[in-house]
C-alpha positions as CSV (number, residue, x, y, z in Angstrom):
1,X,15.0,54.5,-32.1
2,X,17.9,55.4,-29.7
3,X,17.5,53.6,-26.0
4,X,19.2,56.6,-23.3
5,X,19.5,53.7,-21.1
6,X,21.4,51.5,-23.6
7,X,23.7,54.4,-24.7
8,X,24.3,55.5,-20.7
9,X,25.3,52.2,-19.6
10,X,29.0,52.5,-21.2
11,X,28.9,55.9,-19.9
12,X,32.2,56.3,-18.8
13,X,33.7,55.3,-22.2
14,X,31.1,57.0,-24.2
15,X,32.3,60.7,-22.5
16,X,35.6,60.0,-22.1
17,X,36.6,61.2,-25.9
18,X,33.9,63.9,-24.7
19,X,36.1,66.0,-22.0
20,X,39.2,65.1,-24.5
21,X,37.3,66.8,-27.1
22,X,37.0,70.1,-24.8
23,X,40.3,70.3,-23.3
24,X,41.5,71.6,-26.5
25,X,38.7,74.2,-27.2
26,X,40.2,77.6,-26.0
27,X,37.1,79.4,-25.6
28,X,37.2,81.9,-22.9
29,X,33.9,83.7,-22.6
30,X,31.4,82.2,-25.3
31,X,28.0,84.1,-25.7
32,X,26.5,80.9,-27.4
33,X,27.1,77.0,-27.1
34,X,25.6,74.5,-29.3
35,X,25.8,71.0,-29.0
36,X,24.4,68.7,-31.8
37,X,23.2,65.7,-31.0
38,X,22.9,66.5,-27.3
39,X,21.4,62.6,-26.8
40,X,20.5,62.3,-22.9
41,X,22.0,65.5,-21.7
42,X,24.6,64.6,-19.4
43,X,27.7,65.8,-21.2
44,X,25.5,69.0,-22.3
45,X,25.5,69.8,-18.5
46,X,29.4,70.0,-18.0
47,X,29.5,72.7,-21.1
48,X,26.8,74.7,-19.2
49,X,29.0,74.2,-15.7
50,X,31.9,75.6,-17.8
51,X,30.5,78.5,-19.4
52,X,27.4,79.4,-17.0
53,X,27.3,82.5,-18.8
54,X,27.0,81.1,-22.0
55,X,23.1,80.7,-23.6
56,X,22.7,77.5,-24.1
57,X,21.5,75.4,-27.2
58,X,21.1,71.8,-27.4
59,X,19.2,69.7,-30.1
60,X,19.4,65.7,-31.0
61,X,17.1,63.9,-33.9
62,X,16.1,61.7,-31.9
63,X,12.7,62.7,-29.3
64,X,13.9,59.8,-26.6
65,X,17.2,61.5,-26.1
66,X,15.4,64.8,-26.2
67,X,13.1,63.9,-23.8
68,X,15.8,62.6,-21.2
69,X,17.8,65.8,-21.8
70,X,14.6,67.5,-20.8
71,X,14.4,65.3,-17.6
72,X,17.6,66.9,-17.0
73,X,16.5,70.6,-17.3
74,X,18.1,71.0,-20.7
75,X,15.8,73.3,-23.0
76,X,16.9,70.5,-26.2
77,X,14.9,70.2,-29.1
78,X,14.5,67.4,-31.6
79,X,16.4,69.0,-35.0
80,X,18.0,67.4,-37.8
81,X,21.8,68.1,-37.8
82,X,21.8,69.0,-41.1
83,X,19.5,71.6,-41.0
84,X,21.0,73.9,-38.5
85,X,22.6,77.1,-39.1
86,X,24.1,78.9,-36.4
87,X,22.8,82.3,-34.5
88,X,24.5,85.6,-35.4
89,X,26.1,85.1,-31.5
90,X,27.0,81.0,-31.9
91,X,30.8,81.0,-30.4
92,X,30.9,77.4,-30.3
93,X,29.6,74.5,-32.1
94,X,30.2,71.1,-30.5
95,X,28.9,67.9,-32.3
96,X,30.2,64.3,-30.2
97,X,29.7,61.1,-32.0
98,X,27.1,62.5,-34.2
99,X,28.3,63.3,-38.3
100,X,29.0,59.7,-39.2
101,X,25.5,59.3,-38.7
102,X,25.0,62.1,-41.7
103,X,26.0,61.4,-45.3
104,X,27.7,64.5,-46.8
105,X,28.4,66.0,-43.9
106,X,32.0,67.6,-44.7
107,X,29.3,70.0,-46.8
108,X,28.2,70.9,-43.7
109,X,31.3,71.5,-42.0
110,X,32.7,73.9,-44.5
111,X,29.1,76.3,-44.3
112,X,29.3,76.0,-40.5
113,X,33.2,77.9,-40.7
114,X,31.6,80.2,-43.4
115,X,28.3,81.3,-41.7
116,X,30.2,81.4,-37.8
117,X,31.5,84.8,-36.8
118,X,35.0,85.3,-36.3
119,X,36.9,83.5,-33.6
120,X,33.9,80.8,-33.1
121,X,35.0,77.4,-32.5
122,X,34.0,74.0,-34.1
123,X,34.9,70.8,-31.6
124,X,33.8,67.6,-33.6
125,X,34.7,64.1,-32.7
126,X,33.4,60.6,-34.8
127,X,34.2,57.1,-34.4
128,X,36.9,55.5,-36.8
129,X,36.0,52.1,-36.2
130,X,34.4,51.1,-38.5
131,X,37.2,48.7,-40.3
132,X,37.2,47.1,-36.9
133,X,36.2,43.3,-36.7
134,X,32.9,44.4,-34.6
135,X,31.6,46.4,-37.5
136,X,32.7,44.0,-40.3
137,X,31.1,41.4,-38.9
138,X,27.9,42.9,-38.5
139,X,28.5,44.0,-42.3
140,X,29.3,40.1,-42.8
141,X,25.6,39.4,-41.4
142,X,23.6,41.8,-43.2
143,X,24.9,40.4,-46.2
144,X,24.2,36.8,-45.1
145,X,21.0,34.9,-47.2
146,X,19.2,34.6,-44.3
147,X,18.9,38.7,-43.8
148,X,20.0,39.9,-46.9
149,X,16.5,40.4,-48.1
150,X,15.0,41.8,-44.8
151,X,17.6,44.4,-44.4
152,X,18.2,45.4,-47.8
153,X,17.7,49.2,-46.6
154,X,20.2,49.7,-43.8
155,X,23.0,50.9,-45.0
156,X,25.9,51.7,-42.3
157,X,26.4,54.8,-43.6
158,X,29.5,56.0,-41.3
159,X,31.6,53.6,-43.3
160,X,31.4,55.8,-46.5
161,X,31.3,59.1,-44.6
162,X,33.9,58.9,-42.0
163,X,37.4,61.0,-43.3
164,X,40.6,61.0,-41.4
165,X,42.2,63.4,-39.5
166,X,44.3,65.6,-42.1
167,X,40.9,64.9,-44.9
168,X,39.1,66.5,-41.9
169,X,42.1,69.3,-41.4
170,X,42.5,69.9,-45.0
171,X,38.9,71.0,-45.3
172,X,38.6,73.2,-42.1
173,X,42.0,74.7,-43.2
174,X,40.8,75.7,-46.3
175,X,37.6,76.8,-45.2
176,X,39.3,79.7,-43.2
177,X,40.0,78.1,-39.9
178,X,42.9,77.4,-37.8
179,X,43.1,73.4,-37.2
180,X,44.2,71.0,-34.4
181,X,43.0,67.9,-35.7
182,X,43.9,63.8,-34.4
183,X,43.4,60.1,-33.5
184,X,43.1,58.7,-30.6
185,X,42.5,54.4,-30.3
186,X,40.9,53.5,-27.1
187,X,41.7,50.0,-25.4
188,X,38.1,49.5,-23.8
189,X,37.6,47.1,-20.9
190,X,34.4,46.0,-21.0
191,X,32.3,43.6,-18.7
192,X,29.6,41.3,-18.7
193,X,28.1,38.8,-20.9
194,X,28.3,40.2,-24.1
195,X,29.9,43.0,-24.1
196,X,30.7,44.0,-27.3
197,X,27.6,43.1,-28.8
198,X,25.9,45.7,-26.0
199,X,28.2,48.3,-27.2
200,X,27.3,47.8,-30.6
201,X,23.1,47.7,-30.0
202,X,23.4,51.6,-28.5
203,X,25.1,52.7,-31.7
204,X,25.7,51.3,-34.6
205,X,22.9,48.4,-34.6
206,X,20.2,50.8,-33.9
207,X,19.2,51.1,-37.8
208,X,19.2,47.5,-37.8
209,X,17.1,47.3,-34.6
210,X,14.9,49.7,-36.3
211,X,14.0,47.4,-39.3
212,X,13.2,44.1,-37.3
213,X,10.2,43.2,-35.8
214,X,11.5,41.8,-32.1
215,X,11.6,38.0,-32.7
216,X,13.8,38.9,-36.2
217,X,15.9,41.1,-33.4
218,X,16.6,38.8,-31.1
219,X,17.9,35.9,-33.7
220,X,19.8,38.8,-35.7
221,X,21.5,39.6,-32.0
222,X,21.7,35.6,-31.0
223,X,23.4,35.1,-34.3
224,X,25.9,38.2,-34.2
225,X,26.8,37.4,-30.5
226,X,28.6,34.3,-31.5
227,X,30.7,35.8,-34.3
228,X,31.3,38.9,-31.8
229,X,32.5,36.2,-28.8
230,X,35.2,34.9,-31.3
231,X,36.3,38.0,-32.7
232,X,36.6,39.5,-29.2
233,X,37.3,36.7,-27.0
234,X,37.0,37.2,-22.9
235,X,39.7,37.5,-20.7
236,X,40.3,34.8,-18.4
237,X,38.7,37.4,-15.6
238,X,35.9,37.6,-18.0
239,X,36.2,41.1,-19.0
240,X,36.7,41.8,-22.7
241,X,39.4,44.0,-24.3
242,X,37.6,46.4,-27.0
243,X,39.8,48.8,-28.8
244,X,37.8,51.6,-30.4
245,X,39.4,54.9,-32.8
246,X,38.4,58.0,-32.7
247,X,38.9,61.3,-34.4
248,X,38.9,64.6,-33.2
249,X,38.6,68.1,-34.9
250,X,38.6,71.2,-32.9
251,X,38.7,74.4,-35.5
252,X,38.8,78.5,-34.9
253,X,37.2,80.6,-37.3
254,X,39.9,83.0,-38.8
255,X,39.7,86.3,-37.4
């Protein structure tokens, strides 16, 4: 279950990549946006402010998120990613922080450029941080005795799906499409008790959250806060440095 609260509350860092993303899309008049996996909304509004002439088209797989996009006036839908196909008039497809979350999903890329008319453009951006101590330690956990049995099913499946930039720029390039494709490593300050471990519970702990009843939960997040705090120690201010890769893909269907 995705929290819109939890995932707003890093806001800033969480749209940044976002409006880098778009800089380098070059569409000019599009007659259709898509974003996948809109979440709450509020980056979906900023590609309706850009192109107010565009028909709009937003969808997420979660019905929280839908439901705050909603609040928002944002017709979303709840949709699986990987059952979308684009309208005869989609001219963009953007998808932020969203295909790590889908196994296969380089399949999906390569229909997307091959069922998009000509000139459309794909903007894709995933997190590629996942060899970063935050996420080997919560791997380190889940494999612990004391929750290896209890959370035999959650697989982080970003770990396995997650290409970099010229695997992502070799496909699209194949596929027909011109490619600007790269990596960007964010040094995140982060506040507040915690920190890192807050980041982690909006994103990549919500399969985990998922699978535990709410005392299990709270001794999983007791347990990983500790080994979080040394791997990411405070400043003496008491912020925390976080440094967090990202890779970006924005391709042009071949006229």
């Amino acid at each position: 279950m995705w929290d819109p609260a939890k995932y707003l509350s890093f806001t800033d860092h969480r749209s940044r990549p976002f409006h880098e993303l778009m800089s380098r899309v070059g569409a000019i008049s599009p007659r259709r946006v898509v974003d996948l996996g809109c979440g709450p909304g509020n980056l979906t509004e900023t590609l309706a402010q850009r192109w107010p002439g565009a028909v709009l088209e937003a969808s997420d797989s979660s019905a929280e998120m839908v439901a705050a996009a909603r609040e928002r006036g944002i017709a979303a839908e709840v949709a699986d990613v990987a059952d979308w196909h684009p309208k005869p008039d989609t001219d963009l497809v953007v998808c932020n922080a969203v295909l790590q979350w889908v196994t296969g999903h380089t399949a999906l890329l390569r229909r997307w450029a091959e069922e998009l008319p000509a000139g459309a453009w794909i903007a894709m951006q995933v997190p590629g941080n996942f060899a970063a101590p935050s996420h080997v330690r919560i791997r380190e956990l889940l494999a612990a005795p004391q929750w290896r049995a209890a959370l035999a099913q959650v697989p982080l499946r970003e770990v396995l799906t997650v290409l970099e930039p010229e695997a992502y720029a070799d496909l699209l390039l194949d596929a027909g499409c011109e490619v600007d494709a790269w990596e960007t490593t964010y040094l995140q300050r982060l506040s507040g008790p915690d920190p890192v471990l807050e980041w982690v519970s909006g994103t990549a702990l919500r399969p985990i959250r998922a699978a535990l009843d709410e005392p299990s939960w709270q001794r999983f997040r007791a347990e990983l806060a500790v080994s979080l705090r040394e791997a990411y120690p405070p400043r003496p201010d008491g912020t925390t440095w976080f440094p967090f890769r990202r890779v970006f893909v924005v391709a042009r269907v071949r006229s």
